[in-house]
C-alpha positions as CSV (number, residue, x, y, z in Angstrom):
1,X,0.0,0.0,0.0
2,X,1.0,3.2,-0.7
3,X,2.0,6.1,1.8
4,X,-0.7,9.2,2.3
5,X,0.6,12.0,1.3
6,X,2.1,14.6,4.1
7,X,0.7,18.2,4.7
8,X,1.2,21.0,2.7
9,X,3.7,23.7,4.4
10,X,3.6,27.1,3.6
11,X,7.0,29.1,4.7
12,X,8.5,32.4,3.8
13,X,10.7,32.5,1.0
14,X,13.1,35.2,-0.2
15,X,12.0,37.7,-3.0
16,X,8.3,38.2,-1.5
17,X,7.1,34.8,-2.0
18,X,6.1,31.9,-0.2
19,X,7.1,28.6,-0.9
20,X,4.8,25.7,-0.9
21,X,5.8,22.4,-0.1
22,X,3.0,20.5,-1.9
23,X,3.2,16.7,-1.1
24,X,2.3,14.8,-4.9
25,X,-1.6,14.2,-5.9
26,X,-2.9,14.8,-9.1
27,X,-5.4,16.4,-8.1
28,X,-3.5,19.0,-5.7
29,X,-1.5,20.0,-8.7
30,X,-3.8,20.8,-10.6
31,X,-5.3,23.0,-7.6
32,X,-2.0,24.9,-7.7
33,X,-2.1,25.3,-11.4
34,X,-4.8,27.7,-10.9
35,X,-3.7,30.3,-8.7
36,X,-1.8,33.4,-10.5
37,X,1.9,34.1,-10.3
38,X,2.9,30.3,-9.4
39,X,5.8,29.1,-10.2
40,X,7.6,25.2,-9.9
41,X,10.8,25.2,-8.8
42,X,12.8,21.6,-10.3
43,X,15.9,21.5,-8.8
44,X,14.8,22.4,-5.1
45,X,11.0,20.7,-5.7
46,X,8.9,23.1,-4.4
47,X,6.0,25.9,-5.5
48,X,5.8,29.3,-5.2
49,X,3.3,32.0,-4.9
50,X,3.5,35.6,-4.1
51,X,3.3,36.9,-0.9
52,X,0.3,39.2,-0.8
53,X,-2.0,39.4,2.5
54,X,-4.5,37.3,0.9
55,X,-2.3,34.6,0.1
56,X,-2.2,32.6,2.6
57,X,-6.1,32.7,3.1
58,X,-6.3,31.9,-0.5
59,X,-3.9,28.7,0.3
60,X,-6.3,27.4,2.8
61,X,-9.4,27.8,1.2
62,X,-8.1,26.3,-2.1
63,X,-6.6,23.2,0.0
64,X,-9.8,23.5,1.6
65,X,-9.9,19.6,3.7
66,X,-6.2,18.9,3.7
67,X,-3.7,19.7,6.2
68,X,-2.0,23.0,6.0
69,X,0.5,24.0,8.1
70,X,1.3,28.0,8.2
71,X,4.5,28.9,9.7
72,X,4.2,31.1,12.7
73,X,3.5,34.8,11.8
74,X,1.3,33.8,8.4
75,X,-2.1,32.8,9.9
76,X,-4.2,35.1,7.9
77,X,-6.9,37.7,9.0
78,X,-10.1,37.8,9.1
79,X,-10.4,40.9,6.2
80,X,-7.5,38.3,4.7
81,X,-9.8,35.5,4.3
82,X,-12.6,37.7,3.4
83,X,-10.8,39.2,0.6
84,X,-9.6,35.9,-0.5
85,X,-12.8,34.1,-0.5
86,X,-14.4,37.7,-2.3
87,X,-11.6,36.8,-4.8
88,X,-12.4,32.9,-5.3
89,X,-15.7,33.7,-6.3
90,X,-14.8,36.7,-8.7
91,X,-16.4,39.2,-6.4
92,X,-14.5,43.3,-7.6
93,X,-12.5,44.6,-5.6
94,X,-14.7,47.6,-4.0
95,X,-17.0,44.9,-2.8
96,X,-14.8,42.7,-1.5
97,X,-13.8,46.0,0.5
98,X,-17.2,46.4,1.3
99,X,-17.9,43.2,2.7
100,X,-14.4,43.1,4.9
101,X,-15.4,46.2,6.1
102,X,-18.9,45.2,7.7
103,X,-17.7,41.9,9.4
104,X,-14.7,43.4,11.2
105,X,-17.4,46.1,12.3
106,X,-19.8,42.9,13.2
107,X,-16.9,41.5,15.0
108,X,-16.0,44.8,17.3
109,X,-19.8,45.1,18.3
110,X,-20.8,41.9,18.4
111,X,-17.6,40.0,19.6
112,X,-18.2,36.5,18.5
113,X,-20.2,35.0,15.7
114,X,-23.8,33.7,16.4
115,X,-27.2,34.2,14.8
116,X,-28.8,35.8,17.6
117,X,-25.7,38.2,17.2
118,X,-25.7,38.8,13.7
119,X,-29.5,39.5,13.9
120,X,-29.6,42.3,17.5
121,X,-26.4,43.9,14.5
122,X,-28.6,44.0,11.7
123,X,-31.5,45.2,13.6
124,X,-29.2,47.8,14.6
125,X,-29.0,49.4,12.0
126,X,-32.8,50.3,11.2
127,X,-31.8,54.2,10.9
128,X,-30.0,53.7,7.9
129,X,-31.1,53.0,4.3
130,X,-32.2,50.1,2.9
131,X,-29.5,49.8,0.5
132,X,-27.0,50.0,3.2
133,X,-29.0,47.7,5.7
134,X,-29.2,45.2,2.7
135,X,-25.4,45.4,1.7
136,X,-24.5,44.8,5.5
137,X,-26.9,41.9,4.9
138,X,-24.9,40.0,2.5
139,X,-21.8,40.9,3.6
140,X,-22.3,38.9,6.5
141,X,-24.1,36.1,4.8
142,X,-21.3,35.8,2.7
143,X,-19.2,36.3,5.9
144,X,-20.5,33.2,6.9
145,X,-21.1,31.1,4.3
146,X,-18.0,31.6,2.3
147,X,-15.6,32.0,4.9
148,X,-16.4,30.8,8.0
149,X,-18.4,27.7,6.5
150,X,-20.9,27.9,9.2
151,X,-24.9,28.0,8.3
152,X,-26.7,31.4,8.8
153,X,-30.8,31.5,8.4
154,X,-31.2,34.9,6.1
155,X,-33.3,37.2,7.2
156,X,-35.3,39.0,4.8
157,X,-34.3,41.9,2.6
158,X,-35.0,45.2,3.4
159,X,-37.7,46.9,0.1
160,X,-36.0,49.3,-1.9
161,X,-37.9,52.9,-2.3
162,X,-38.9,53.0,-5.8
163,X,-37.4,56.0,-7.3
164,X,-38.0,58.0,-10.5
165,X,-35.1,58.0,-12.4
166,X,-33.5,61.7,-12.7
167,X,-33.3,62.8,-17.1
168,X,-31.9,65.8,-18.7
169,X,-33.8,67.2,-21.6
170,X,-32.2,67.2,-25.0
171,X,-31.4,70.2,-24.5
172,X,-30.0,70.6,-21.2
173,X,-27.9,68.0,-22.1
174,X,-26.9,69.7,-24.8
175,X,-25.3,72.9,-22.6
176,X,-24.1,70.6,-19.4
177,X,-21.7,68.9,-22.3
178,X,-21.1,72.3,-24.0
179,X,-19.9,73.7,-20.7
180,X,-17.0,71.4,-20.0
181,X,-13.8,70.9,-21.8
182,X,-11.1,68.7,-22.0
183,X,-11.3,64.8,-21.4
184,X,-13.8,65.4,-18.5
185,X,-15.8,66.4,-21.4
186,X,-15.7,63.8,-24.2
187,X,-16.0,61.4,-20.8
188,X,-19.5,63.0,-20.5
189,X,-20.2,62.7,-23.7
190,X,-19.4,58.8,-23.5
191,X,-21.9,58.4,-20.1
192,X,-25.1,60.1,-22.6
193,X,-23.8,59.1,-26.2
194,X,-23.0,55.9,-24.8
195,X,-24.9,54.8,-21.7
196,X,-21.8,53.9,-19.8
197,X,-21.7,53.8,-16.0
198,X,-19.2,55.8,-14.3
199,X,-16.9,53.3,-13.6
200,X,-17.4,51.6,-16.8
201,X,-16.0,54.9,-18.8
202,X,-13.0,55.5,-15.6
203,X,-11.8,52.3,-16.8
204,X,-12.4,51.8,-20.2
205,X,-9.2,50.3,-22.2
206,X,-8.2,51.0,-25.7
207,X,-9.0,47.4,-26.6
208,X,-13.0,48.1,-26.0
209,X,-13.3,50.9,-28.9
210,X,-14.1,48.6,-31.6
211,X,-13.4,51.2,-34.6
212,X,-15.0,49.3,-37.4
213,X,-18.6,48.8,-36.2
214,X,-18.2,52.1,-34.6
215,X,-19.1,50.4,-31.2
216,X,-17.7,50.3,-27.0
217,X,-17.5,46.7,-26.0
218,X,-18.1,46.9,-21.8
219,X,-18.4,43.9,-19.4
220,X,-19.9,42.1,-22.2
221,X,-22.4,44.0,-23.7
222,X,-21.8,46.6,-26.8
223,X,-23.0,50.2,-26.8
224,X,-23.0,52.8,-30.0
225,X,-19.8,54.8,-29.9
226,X,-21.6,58.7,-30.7
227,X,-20.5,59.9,-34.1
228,X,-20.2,63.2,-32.4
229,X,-16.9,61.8,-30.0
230,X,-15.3,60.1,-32.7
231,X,-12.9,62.6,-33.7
232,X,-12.4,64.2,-30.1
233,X,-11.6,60.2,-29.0
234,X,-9.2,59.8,-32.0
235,X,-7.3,62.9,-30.9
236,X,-7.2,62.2,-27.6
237,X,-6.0,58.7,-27.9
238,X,-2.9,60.1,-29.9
239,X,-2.1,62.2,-26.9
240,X,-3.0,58.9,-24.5
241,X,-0.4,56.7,-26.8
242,X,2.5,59.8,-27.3
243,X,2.1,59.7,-23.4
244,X,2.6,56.1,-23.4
245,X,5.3,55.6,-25.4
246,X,7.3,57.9,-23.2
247,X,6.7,56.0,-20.4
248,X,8.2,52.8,-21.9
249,X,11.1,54.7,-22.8
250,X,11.4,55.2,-19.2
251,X,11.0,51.7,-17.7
252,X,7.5,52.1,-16.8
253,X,4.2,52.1,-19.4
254,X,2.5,49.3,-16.7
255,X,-1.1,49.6,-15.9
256,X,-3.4,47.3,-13.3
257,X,-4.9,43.7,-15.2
258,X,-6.7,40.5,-14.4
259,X,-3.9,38.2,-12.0
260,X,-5.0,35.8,-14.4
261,X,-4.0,37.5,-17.2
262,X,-0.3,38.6,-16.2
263,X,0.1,35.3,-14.5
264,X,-0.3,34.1,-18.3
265,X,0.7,37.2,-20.5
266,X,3.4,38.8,-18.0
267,X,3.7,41.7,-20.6
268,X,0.2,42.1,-21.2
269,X,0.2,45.5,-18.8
270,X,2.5,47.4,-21.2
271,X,0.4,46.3,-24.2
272,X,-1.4,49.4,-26.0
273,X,-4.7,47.3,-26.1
274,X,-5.3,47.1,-22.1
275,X,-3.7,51.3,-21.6
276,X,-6.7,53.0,-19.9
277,X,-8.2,55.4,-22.3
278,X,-8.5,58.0,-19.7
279,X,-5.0,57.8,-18.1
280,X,-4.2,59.4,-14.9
281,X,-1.8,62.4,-14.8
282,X,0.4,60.7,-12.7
283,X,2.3,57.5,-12.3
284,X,2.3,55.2,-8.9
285,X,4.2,52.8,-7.5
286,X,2.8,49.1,-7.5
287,X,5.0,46.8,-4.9
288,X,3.9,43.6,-5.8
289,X,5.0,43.8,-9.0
290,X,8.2,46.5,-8.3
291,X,6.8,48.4,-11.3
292,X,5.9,52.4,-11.4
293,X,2.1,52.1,-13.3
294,X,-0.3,55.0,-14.4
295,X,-3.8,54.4,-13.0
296,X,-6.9,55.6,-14.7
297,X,-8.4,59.0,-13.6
298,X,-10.8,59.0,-10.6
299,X,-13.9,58.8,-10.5
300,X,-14.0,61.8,-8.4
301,X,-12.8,64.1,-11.1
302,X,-15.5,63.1,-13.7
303,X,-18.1,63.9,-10.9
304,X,-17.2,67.2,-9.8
305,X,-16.7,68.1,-13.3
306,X,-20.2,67.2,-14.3
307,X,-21.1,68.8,-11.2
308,X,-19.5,72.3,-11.5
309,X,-20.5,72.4,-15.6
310,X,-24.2,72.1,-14.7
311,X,-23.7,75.3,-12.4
312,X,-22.2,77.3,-15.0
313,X,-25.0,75.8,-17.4
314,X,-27.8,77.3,-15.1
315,X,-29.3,73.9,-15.3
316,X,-31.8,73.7,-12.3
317,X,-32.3,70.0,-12.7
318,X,-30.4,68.0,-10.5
319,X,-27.8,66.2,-12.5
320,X,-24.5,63.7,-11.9
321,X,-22.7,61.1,-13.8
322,X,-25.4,59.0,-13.7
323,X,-28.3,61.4,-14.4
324,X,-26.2,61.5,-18.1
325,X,-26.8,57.7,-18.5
326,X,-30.0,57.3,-17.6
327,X,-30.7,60.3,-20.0
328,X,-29.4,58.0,-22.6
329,X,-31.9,55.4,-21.8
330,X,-34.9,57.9,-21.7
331,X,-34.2,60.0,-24.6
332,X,-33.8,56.4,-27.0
333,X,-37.3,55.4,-25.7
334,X,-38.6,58.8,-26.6
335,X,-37.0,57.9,-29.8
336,X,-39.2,54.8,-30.7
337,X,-36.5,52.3,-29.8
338,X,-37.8,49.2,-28.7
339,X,-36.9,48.5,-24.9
340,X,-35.5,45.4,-25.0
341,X,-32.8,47.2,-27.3
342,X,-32.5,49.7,-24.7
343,X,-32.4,47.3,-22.1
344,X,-29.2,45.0,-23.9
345,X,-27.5,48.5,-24.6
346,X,-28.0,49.6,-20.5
347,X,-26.8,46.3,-19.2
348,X,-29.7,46.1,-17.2
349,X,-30.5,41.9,-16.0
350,X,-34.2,42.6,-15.9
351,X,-36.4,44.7,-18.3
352,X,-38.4,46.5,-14.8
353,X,-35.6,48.3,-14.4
354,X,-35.5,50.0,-18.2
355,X,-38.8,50.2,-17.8
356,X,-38.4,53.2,-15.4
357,X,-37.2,55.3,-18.6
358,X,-40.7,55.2,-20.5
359,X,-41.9,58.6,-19.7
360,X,-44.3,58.3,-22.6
361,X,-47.6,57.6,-20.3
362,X,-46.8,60.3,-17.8
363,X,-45.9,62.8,-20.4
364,X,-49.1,62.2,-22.0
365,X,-51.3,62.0,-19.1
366,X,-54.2,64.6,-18.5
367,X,-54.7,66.0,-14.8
368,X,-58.2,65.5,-14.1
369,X,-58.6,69.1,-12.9
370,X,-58.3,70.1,-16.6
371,X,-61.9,68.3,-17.4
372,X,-61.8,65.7,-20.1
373,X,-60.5,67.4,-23.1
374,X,-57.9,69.2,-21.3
375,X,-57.4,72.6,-22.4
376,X,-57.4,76.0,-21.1
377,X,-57.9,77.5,-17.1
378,X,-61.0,77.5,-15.7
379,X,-62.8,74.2,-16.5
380,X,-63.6,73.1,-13.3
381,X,-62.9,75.9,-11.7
382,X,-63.4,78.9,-13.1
């Protein structure tokens, strides 16, 4: 009979990484073949991995049943696991955030983890809204589930105040765009012309303008690239790729990608394709991978630009970043354009929620105080 295989030990190693001793099964291989930045080592018969904080959580739950053993000073944290598990299950970054953030918050009210604890927390927080009361909710269900592998009965979710959507008139939109310069500008002009969300235009790469069909590919779905921006996009992007090119020359030209992808394509962050079309001024420092990077602009600076145009436009209507999509989706329904073609172009999983845009029965609707035909003062009143 054959000898069961050891535990796996984890251990610092030199360079920031951790080295993995990984007793042989097939099917532990092939676990290890999946995480990003591993590497086999022949001639000294051991893994590698690098040594972020979330390593180590992700180690454990990836090994999830065999026996690990951590050497002193690399148990991970609980925001560790969290943010490990959040990645396992492709969860982005700002939620994973999120999530880490509510359970060490449970954890320093509460002090231990129990239902009758989790639900005095939640009830807790009645004052707030139900989109934050709801977002605490999963994070701890996923708190639970996910990490500490322990059953939780859910309690309900909170109902969500039905809102109108805020729109811009043609015209309005019109000045807010025609009071802002610069990329800010032709960034606005991408939220209404194209129906991006914010973050979706902050981080939109070179490789999602698709030139020929005159097109923006986002998180699967493809929008109409306005006729209107092409030029002002072609321009820009010949100052994006001058700026670019300088930074190569200098060692740098790196921006933030998928682990998986520069686990596989280690150059794929200098590539012109994946170069953020709206570039930060500035370049940072990324440790992990010792390389100075330019991030994309903020989201911040989109916002207050929007926000500061529409004062100089005079525009009484409350507007932001995301009054310019939902503009887009209103103003293609006033069009005629069927709303499941609305809906596919907004992204939006259910058709309720581009349903909000039709303001053709409101617009059209009589007030009773009018009398039946509608018309001048004085019909029931006068």
């Amino acid at each position: 009979m054959g000898t069961l295989p050891g535990p796996i030990q984890v251990l610092s190693g030199g360079d920031d990484r951790l080295v993995v001793r990984l007793p042989y099964t097939p099917e532990r291989i092939e676990k290890m073949r999946t995480l990003p930045g591993r590497r086999w080592h022949a001639l000294e018969r051991y893994w590698s991995v690098p040594r972020t904080p979330e390593m180590p959580a992700a180690l454990l739950k990836l090994f999830a049943g065999d026996e690990v053993e951590l050497e002193e000073g690399l148990a991970p944290s609980l925001e560790c696991r969290i943010l490990a598990a959040a990645r396992t299950r492709g969860l982005s970054p700002r939620t994973a955030s999120a999530y880490a953030a509510w359970a060490l918050r449970f954890r320093a009210q509460a002090g231990e983890f129990s239902e009758s604890k989790t639900a005095l927390f939640l009830d807790g927080l009645s004052g707030h809204s139900a989109s934050t009361r709801n977002q605490a909710l999963h994070a701890l269900v996923f708190l639970y589930e996910e990490v500490l592998h322990q059953p939780l009965a859910r309690p309900a979710r909170s109902k969500m105040p039905v809102r109108l959507p805020g729109v811009l008139s043609r015209e309005e939109s019109g000045l807010l765009l025609g009071s802002m310069a610069g990329a800010t500008r032709l960034m606005a002009m991408l939220l209404y012309g194209s129906g991006l969300r914010l973050r979706e235009c902050c981080q939109l790469r070179v490789k999602d303008i698709d030139w020929r069909e005159n097109r923006i590919l986002v998180h699967g779905r493809a929008t109409p690239l306005p006729a209107s921006a092409e030029s002002s996009l072609r321009r820009h992007l010949e100052g994006v790729k001058r700026t670019h090119l300088e930074d190569l020359a200098q060692g740098c030209g790196g921006v933030a990608v998928p682990e998986e992808l520069a686990a596989d394509y280690p150059d794929a962050s200098r590539q012109w394709g994946f170069q953020w079309v709206f570039p930060a001024p500035g370049r940072y420092y990324h440790a992990p991978s010792r390389q100075w990077r330019r991030h994309h602009i903020h989201e911040t600076v989109l916002q207050k630009a929007v926000r500061e145009a529409r004062l100089r436009a005079g525009i009484l209507t409350p507007a932001s970043c995301r009054t310019l999509r939902q503009s887009f989706a209103a103003h293609l329904l006033d069009a005629g354009y069927d709303i499941r073609t609305v809906q596919e172009l907004m992204g939006h999983r259910c058709v309720e929620s581009t349903m909000a845009y039709d303001r053709k029965a409101a617009r059209e609707a009589r007030s009773p105080a009018d009398g039946e035909g509608g018309g001048g003062e004085g019909k029931l009143y006068g």
